[in-house]
Backbone as ProteinMPNN parsed JSONL, in Angstrom:
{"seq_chain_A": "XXXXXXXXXXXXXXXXXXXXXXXXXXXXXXXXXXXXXXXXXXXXXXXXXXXXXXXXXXXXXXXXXXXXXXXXXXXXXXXXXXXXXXXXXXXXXXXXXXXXXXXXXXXXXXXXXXXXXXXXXXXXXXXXXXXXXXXXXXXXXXXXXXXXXXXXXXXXXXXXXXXXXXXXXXXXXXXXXXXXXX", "coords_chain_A": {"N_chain_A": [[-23.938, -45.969, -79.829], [-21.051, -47.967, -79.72], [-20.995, -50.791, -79.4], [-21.845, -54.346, -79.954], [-22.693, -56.443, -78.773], [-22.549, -56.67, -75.434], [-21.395, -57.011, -72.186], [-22.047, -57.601, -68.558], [-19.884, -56.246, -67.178], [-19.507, -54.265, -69.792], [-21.537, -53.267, -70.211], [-22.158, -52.068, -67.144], [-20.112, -49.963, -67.121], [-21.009, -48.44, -69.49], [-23.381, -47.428, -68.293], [-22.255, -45.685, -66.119], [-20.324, -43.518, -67.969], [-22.763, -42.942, -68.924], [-24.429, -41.618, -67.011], [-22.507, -40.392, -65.547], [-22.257, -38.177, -67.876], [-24.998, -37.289, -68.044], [-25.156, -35.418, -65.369], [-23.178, -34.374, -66.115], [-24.302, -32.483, -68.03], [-26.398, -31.139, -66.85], [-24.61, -29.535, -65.257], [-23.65, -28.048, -66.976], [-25.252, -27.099, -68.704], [-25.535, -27.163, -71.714], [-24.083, -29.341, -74.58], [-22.263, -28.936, -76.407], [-20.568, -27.681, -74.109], [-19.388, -29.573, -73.371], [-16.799, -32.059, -72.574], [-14.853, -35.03, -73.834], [-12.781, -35.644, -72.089], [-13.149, -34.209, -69.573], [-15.119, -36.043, -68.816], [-14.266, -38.521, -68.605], [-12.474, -37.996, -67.01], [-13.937, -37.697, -64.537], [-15.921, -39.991, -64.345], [-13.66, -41.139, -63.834], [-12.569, -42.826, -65.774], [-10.451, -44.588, -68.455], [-9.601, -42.82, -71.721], [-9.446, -44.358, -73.769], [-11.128, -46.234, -72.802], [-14.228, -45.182, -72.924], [-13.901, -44.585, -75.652], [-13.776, -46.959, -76.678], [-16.592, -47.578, -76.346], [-18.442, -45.447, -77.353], [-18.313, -43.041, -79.902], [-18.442, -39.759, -79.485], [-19.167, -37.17, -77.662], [-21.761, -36.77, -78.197], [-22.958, -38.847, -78.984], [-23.489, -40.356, -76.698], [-25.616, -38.242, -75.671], [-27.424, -38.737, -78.02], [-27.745, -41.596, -77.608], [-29.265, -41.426, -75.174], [-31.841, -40.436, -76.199], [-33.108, -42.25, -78.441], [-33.285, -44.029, -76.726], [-35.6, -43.414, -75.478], [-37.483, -42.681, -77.921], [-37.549, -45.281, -78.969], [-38.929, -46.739, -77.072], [-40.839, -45.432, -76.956], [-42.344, -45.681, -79.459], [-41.989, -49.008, -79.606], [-43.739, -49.667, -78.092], [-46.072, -48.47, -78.978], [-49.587, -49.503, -79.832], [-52.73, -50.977, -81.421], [-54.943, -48.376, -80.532], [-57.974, -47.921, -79.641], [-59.963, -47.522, -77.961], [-60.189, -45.64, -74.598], [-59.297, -47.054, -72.941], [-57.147, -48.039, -73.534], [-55.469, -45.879, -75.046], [-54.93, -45.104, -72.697], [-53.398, -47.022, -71.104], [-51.576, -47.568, -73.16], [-49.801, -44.683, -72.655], [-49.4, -44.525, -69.554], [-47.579, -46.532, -69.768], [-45.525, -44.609, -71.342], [-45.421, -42.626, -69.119], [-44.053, -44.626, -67.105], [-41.873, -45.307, -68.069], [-40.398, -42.681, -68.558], [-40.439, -42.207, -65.73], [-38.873, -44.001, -64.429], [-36.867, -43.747, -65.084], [-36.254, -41.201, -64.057], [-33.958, -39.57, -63.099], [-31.998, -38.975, -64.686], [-33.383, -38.21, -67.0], [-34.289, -35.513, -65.822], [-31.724, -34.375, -65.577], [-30.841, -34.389, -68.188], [-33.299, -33.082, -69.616], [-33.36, -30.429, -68.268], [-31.366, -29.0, -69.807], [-30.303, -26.7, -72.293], [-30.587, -28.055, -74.967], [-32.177, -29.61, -74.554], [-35.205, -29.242, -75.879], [-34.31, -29.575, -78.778], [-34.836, -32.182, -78.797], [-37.034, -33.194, -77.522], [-38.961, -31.997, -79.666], [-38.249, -33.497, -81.213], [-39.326, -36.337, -79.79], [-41.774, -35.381, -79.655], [-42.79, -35.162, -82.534], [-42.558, -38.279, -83.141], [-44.606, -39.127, -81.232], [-46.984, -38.008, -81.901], [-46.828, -38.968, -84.897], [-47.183, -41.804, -84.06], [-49.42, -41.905, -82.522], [-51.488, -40.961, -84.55], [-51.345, -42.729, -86.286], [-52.531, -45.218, -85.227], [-54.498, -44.364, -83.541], [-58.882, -44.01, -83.659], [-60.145, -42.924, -86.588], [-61.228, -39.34, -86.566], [-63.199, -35.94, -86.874], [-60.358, -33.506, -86.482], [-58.456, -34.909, -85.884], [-55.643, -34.638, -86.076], [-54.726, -32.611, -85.124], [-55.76, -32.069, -82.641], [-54.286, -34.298, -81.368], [-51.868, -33.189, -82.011], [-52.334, -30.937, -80.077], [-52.314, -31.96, -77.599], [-49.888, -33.247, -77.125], [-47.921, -31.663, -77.62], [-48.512, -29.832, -75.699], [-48.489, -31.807, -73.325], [-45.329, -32.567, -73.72], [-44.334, -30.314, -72.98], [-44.96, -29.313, -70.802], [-43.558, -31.408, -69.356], [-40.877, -30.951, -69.228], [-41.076, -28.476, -68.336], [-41.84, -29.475, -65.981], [-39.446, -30.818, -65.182], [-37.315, -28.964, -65.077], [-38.233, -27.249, -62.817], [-40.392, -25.487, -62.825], [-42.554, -25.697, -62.462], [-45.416, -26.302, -59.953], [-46.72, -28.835, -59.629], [-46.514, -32.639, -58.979], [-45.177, -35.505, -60.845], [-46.573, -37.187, -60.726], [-49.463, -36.265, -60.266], [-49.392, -34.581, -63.02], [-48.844, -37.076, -64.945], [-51.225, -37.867, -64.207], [-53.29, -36.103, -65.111], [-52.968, -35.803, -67.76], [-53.599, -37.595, -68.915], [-56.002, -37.744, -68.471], [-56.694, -35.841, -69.603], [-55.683, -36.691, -72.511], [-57.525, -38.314, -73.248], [-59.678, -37.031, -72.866], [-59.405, -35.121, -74.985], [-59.093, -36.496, -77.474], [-60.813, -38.819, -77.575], [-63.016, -37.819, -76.763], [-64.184, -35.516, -77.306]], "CA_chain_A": [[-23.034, -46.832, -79.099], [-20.449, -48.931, -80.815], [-21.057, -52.294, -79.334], [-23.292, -54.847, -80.394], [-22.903, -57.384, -77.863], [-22.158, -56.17, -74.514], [-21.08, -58.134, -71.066], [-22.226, -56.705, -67.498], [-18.918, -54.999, -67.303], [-19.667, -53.165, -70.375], [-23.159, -52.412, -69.333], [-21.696, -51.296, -66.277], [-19.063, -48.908, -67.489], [-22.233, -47.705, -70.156], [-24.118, -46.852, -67.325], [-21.439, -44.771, -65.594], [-20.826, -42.922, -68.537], [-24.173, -41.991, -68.902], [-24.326, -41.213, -65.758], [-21.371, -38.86, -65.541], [-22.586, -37.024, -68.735], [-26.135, -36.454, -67.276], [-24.475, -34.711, -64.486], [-22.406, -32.604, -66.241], [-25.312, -31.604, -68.859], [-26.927, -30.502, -65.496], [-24.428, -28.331, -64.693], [-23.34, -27.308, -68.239], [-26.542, -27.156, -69.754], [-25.046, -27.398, -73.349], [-23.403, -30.656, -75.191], [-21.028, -28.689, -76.948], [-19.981, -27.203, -73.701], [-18.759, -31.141, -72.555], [-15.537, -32.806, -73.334], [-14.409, -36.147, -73.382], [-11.632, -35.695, -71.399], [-13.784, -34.09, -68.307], [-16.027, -36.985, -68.767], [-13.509, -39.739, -68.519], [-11.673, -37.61, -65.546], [-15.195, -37.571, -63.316], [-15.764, -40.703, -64.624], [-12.489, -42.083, -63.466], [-12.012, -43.99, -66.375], [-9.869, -43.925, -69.826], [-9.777, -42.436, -73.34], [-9.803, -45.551, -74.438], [-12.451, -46.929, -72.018], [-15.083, -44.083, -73.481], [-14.041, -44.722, -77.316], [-14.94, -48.551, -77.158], [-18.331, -47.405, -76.591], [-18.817, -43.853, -78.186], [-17.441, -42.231, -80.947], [-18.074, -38.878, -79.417], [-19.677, -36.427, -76.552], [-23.416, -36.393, -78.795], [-23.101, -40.192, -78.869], [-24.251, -40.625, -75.339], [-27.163, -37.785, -76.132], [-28.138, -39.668, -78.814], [-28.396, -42.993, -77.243], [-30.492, -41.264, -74.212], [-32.61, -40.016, -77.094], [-32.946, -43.417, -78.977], [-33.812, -45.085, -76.016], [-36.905, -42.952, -75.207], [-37.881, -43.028, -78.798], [-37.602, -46.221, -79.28], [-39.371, -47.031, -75.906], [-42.471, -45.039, -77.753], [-42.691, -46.597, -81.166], [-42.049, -50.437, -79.271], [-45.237, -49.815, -77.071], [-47.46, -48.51, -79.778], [-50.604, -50.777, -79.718], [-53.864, -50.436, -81.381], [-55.47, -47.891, -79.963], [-59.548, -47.639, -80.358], [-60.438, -47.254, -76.76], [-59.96, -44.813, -73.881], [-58.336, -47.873, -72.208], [-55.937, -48.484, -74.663], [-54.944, -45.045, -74.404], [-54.533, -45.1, -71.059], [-52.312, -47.929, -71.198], [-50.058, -46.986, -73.803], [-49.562, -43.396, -71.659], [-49.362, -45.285, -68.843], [-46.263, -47.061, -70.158], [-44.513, -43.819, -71.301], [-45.02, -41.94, -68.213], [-43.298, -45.546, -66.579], [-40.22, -45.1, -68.657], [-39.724, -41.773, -68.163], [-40.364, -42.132, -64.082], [-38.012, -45.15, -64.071], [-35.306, -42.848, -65.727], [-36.436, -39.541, -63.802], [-33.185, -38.724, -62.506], [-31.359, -38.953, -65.936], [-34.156, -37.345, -68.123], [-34.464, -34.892, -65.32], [-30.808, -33.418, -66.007], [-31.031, -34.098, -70.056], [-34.536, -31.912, -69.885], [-32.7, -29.026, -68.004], [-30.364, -28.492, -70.816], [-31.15, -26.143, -73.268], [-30.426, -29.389, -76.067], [-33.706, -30.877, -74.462], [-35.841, -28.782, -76.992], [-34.435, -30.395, -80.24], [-34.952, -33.922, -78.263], [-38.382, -33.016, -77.308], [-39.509, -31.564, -80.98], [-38.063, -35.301, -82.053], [-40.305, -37.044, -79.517], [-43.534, -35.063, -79.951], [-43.038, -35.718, -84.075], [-42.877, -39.638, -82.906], [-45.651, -39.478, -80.455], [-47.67, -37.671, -82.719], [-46.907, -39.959, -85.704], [-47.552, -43.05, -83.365], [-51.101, -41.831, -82.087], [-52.546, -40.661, -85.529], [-51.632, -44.163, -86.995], [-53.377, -46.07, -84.622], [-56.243, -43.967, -83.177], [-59.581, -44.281, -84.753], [-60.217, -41.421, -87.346], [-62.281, -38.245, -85.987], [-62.723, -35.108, -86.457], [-59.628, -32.693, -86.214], [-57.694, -35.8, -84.791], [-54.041, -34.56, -86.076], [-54.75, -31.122, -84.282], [-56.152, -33.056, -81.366], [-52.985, -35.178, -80.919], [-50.708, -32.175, -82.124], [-52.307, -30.06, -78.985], [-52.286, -32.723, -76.369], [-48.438, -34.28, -77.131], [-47.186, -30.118, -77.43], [-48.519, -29.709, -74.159], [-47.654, -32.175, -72.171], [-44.165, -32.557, -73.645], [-43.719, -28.615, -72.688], [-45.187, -29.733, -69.097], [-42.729, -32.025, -68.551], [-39.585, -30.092, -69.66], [-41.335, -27.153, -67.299], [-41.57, -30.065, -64.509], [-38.105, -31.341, -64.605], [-36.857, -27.905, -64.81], [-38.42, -26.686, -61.42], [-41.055, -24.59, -62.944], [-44.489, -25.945, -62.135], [-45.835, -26.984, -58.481], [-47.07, -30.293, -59.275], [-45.713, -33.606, -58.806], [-44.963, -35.802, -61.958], [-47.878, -38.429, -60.538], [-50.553, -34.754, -61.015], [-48.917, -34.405, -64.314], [-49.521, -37.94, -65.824], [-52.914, -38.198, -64.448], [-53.994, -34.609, -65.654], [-52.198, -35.615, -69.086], [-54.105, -39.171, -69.167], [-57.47, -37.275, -68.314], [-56.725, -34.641, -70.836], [-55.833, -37.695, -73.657], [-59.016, -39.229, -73.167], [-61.482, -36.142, -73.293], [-59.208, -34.509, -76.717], [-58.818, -37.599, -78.6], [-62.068, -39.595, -77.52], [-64.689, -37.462, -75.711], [-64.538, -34.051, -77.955]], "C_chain_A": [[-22.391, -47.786, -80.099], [-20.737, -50.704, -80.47], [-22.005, -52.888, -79.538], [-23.681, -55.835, -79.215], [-22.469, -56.917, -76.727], [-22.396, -57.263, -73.061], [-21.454, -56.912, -70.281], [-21.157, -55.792, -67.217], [-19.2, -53.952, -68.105], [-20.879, -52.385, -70.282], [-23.1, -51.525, -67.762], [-20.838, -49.65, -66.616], [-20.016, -47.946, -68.402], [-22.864, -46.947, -69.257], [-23.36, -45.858, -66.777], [-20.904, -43.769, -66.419], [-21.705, -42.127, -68.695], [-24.959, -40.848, -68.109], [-23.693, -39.95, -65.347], [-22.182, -37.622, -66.861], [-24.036, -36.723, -68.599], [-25.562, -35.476, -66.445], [-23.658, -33.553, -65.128], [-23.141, -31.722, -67.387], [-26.306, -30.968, -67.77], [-26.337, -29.025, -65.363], [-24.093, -27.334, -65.875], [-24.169, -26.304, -68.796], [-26.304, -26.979, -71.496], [-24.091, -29.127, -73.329], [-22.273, -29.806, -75.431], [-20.059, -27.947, -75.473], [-18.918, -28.679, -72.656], [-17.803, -31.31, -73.23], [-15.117, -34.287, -72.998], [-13.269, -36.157, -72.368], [-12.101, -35.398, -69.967], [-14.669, -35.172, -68.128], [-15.338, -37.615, -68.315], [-12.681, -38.853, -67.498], [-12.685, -37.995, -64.303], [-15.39, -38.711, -63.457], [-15.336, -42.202, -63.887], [-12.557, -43.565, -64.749], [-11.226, -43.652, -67.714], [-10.253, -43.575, -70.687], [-10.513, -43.613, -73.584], [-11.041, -46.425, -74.168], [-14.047, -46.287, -73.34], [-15.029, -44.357, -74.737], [-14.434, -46.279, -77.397], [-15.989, -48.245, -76.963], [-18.683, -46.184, -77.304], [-17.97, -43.439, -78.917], [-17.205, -40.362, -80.147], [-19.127, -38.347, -78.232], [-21.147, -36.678, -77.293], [-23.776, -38.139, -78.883], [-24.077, -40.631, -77.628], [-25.49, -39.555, -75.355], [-28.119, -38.672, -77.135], [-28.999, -40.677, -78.734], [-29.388, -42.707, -76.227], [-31.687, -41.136, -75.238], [-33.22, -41.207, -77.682], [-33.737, -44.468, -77.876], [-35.426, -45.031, -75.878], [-38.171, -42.954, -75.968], [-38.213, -44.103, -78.739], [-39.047, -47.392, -78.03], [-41.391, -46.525, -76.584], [-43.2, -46.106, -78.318], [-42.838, -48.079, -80.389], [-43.417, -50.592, -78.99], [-46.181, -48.988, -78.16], [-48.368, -49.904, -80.153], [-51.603, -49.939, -80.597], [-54.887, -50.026, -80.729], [-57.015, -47.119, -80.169], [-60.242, -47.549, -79.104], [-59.802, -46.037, -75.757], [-58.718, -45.777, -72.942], [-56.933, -48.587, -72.783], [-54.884, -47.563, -74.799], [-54.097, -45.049, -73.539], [-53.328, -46.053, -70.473], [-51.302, -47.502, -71.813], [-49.462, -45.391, -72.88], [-49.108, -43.86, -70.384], [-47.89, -46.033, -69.324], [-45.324, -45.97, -70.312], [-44.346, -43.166, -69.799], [-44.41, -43.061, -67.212], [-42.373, -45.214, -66.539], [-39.723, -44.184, -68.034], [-39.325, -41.762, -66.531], [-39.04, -42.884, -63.54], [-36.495, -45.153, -64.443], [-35.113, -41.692, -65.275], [-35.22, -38.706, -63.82], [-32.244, -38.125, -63.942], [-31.884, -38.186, -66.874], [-34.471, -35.43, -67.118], [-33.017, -33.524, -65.538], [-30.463, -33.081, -67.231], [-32.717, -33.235, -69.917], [-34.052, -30.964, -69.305], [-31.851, -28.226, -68.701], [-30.894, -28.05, -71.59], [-31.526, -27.033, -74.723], [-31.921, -29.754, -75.478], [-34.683, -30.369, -75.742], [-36.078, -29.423, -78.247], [-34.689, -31.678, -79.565], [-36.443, -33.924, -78.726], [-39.239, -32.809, -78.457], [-39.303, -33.144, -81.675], [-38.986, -36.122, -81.045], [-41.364, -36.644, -79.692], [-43.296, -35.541, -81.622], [-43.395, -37.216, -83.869], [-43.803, -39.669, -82.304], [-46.779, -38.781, -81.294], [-48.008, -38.347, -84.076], [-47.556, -41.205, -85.688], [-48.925, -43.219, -83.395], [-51.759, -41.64, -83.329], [-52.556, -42.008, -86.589], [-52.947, -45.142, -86.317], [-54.956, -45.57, -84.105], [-57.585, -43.978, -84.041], [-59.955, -42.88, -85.184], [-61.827, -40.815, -86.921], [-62.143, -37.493, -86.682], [-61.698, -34.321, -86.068], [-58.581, -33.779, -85.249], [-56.179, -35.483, -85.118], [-54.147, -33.461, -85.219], [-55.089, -31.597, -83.053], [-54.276, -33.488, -80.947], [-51.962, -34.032, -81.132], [-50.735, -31.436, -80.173], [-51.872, -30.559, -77.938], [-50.929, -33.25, -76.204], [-48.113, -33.023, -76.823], [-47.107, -29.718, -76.104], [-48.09, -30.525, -73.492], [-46.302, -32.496, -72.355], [-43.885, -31.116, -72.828], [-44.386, -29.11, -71.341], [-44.504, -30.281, -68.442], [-41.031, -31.198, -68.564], [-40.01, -29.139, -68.556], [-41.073, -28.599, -65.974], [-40.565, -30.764, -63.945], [-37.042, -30.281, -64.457], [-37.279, -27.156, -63.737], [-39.317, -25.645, -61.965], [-42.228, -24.641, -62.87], [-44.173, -26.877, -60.504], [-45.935, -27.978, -58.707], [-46.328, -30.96, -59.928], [-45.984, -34.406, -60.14], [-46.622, -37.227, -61.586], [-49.078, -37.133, -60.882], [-50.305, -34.647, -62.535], [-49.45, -35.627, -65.387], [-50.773, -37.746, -65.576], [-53.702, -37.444, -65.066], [-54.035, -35.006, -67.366], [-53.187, -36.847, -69.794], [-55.302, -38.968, -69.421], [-57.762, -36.719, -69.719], [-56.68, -35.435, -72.384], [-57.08, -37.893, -74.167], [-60.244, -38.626, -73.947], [-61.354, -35.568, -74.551], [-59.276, -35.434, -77.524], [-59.942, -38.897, -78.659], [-63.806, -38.943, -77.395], [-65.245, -36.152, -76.974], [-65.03, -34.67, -79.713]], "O_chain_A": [[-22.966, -48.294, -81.062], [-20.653, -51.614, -81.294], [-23.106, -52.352, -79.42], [-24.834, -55.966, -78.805], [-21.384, -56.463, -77.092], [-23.312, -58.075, -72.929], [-21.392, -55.744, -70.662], [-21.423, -54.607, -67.015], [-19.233, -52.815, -67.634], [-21.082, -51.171, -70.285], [-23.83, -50.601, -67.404], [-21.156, -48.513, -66.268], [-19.92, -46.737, -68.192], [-22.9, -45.731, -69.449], [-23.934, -44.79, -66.992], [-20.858, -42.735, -65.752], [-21.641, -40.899, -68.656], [-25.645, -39.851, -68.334], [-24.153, -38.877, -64.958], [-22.537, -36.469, -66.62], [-24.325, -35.673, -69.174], [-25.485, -34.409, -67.054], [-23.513, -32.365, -64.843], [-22.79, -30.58, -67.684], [-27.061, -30.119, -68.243], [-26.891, -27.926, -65.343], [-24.215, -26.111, -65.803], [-23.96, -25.16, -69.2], [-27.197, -26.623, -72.265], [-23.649, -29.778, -72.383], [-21.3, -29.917, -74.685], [-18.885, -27.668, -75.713], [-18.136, -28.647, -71.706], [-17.716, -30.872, -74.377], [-15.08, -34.629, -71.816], [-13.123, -37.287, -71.903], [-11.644, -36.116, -69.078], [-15.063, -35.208, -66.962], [-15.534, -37.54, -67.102], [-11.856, -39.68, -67.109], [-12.277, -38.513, -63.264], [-14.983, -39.159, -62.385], [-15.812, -43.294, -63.578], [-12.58, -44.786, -64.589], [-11.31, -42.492, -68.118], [-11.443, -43.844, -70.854], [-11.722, -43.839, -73.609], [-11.729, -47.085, -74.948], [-14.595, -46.904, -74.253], [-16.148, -44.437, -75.245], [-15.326, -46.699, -78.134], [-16.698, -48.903, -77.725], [-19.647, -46.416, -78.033], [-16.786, -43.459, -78.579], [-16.122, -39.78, -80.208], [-19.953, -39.184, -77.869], [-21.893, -36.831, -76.326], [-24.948, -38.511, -78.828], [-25.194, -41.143, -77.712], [-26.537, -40.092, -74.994], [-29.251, -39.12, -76.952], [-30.117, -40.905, -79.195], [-30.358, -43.462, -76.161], [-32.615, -41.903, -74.981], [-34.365, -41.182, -77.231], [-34.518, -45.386, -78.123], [-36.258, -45.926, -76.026], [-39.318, -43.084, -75.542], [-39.392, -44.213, -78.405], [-39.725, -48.386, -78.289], [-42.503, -47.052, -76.592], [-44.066, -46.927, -78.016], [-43.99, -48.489, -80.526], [-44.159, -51.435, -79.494], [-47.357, -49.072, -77.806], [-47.974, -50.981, -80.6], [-51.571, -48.711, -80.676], [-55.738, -50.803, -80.297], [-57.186, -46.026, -80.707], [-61.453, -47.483, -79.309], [-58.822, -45.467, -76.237], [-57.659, -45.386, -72.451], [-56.082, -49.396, -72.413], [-53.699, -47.895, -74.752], [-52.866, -45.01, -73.55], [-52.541, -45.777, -69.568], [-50.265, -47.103, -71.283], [-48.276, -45.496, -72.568], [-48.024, -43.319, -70.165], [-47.024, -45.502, -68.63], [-44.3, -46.047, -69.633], [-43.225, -43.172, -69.29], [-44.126, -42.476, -66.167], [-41.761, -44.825, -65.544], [-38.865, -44.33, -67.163], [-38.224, -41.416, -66.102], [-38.346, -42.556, -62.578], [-35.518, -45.888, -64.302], [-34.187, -40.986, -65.675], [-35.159, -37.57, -64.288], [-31.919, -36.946, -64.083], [-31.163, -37.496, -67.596], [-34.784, -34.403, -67.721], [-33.148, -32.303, -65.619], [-29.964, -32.01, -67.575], [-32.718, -32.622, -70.984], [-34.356, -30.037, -70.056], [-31.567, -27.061, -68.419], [-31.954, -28.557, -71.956], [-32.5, -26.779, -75.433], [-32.734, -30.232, -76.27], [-34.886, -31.213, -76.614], [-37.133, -29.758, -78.786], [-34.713, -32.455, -80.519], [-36.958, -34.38, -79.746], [-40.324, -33.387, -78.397], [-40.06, -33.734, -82.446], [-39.651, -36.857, -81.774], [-42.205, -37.508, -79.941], [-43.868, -36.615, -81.811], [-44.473, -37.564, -84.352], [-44.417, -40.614, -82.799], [-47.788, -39.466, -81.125], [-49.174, -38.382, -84.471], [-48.213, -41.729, -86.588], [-49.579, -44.113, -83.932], [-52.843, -42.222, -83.321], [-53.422, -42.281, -87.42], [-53.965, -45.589, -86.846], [-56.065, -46.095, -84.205], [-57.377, -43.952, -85.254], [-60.067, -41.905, -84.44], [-62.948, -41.325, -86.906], [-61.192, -37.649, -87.447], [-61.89, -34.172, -84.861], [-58.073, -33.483, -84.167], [-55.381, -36.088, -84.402], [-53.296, -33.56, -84.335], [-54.198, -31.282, -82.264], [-53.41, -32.868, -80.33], [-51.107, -33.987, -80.248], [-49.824, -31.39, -79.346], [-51.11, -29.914, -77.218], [-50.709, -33.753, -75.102], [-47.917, -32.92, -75.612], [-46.117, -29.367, -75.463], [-47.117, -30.161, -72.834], [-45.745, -32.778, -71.294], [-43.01, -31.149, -71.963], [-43.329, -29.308, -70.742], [-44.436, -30.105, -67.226], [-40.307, -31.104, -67.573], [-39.124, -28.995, -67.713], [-40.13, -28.551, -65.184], [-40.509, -31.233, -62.808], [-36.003, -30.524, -63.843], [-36.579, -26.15, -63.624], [-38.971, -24.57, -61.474], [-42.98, -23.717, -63.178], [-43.293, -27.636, -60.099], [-45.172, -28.627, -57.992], [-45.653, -30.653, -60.911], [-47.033, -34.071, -60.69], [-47.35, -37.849, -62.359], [-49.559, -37.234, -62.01], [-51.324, -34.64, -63.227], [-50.187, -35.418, -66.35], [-51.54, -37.466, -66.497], [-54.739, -37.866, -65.579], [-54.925, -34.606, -68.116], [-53.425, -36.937, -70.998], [-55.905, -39.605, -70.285], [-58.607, -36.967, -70.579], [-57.382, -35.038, -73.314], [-57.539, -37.669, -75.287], [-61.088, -38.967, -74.775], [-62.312, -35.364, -75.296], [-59.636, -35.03, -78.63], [-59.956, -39.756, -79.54], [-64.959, -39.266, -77.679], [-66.396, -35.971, -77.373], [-65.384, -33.865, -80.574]]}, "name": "protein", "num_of_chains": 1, "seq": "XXXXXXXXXXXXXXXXXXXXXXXXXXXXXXXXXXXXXXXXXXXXXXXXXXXXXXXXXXXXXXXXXXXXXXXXXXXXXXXXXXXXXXXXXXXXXXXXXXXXXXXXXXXXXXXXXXXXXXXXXXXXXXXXXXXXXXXXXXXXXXXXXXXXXXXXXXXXXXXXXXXXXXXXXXXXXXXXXXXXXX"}
């Protein structure tokens, strides 16, 4: 995003944006298959509107990307308990819930993949700093982030029965017993 300082208007108009180009990575399912020009038609707003904030169509991927990241790495804590864990996990599966609808049409796109390979490297990076050293703890944290990133990509894509509340708790359980109990 180009701005540094931004007024509720422009946080508004950001949002709608974002908004629009979720939606049409829904129906697209590619970036490169978007254009600025269908954006800012659905939109309803200008060229010009769209270039004060973005340089380009991967701009607004980016910044979804960036946010989620960033949303990680902020909430890393030292983590030497099961409850510490549980907390920090507990915070991501927040974010994501509190963004479902948005991460729900950026994970249907075939682009979610390279996203996803960039958040498991960060969530994997995150946890082996802080957790206390075991046993097979990068392979631990490799198995448990692989999976449930690929769980959630399957559960915002319509391909598993259970509900994203089954999913964290399974995922929270499953933390606990690979990275504490084993």
């Amino acid at each position: 995003m180009k701005l540094k300082g931004v007024n509720k208007s422009s946080i508004k108009t950001i949002n709608l944006i974002k908004k629009t180009f979720a939606e049409l990575m829904e129906e697209k399912k590619e970036i490169s298959s978007i254009t600025v020009t269908e954006l800012v038609k659905r939109a309803d707003i200008t060229r010009g509107t769209f270039y004060s904030h973005y340089d380009n169509i991967y701009d607004i991927a980016n910044e979804f990307q960036e946010e989620i990241l960033e949303k990680v790495l902020n909430d890393t804590i030292d983590i030497s308990t099961k409850e510490d864990l549980r907390l920090y996990l507990e915070n991501i599966f927040q974010y994501i819930d509190d963004n479902k609808i948005i991460y729900s049409k950026l994970l249907k796109s075939n682009e979610a993949i390279l996203f996803m390979r960039r958040f498991e490297k960060k969530v994997c990076n995150a946890l082996v700093k802080v957790l206390p050293n075991k046993k097979n703890k990068d392979l631990n944290v490799s198995f448990f982030t692989i999976g449930t990133i690929t769980l959630l990509i399957k559960y915002f894509r319509g391909e598993v029965s259970e509900n994203f509340l089954d999913i964290k708790n399974y995922s929270i359980k499953l933390a606990e017993y690979i990275l504490f109990e084993s």
